[in-house]
C-alpha positions in Angstrom: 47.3 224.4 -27.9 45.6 221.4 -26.0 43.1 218.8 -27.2 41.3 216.8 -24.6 39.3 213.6 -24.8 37.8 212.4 -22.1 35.3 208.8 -21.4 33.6 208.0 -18.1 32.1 204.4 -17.8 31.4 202.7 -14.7 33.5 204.5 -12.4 36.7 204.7 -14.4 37.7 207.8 -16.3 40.6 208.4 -18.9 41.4 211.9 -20.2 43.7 212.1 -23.2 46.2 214.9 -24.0 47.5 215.9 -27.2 49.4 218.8 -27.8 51.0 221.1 -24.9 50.1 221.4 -21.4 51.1 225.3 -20.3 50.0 228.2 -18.6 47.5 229.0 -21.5 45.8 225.6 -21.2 46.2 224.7 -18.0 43.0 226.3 -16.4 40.9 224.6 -19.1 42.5 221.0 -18.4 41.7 222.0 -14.3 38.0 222.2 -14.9 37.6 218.9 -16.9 39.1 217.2 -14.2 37.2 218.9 -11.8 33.9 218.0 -13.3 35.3 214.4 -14.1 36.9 213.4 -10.9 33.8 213.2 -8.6 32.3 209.8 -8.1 35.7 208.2 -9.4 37.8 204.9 -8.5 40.0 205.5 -11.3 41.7 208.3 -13.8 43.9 207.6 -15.9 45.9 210.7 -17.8 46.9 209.6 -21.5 50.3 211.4 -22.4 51.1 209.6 -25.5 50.1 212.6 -27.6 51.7 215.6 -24.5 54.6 217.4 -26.2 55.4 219.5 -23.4 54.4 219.9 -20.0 54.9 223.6 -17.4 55.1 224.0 -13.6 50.9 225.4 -14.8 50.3 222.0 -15.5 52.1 220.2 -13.4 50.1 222.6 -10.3 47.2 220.6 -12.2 48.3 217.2 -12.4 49.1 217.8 -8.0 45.6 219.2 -7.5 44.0 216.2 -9.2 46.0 213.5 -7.6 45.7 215.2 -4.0 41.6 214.6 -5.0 41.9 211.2 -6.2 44.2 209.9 -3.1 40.4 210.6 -0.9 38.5 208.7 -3.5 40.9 206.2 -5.7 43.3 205.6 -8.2 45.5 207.9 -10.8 47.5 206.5 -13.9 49.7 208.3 -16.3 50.1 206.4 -19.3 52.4 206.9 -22.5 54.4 209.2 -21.0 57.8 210.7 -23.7 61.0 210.4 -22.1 61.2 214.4 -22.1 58.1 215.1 -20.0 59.7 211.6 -17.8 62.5 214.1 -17.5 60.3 216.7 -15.7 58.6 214.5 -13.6 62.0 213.5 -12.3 63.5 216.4 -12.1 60.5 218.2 -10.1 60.2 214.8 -7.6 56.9 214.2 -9.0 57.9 210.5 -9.9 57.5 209.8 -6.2 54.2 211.4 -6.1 52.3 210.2 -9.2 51.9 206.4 -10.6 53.5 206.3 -13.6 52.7 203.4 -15.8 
């Protein structure tokens, strides 16, 4: 199960994951980033509450960075040493800002 929080203000928008990010919840996180990301500078993805992350979400967190190359910024923050791991593992470290 995922949770998702999500503020827009001036530009700048923060979604917030708690829980896991799989094939189950993975189409659900794709369209609130979809209707979030246009008219963007900035997204930042809060991990801090993200137990686990699949190659599902990971497809998601690609798609949405892909969008925000054209337009701005994206930040992962908080991320847990295990989903790190992934990132690592997969190469995605030298595609997404990790902060």
């Amino acid at each position: 199960m995922l949770n998702v929080t999500k503020t827009v203000e001036n530009g700048q928008g923060t979604i917030s994951l708690e829980g896991r990010l799989d094939t189950m919840s993975a189409p659900e996180l794709e369209l609130i980033v979809r209707d979030t990301i246009p008219g963007l500078t900035a997204l930042t993805l809060d991990f801090e509450k993200l137990d686990y992350i699949s190659s599902a979400g990971l497809r998601v967190l690609l798609s949405a960075q892909k969008q925000m190359n054209h337009q701005g910024s994206m930040t992962l923050t908080n991320v847990n040493p295990a989903i790190l791991e992934i990132f690592e593992v997969t190469g995605f470290t030298d595609i997404l800002t990790i902060a």
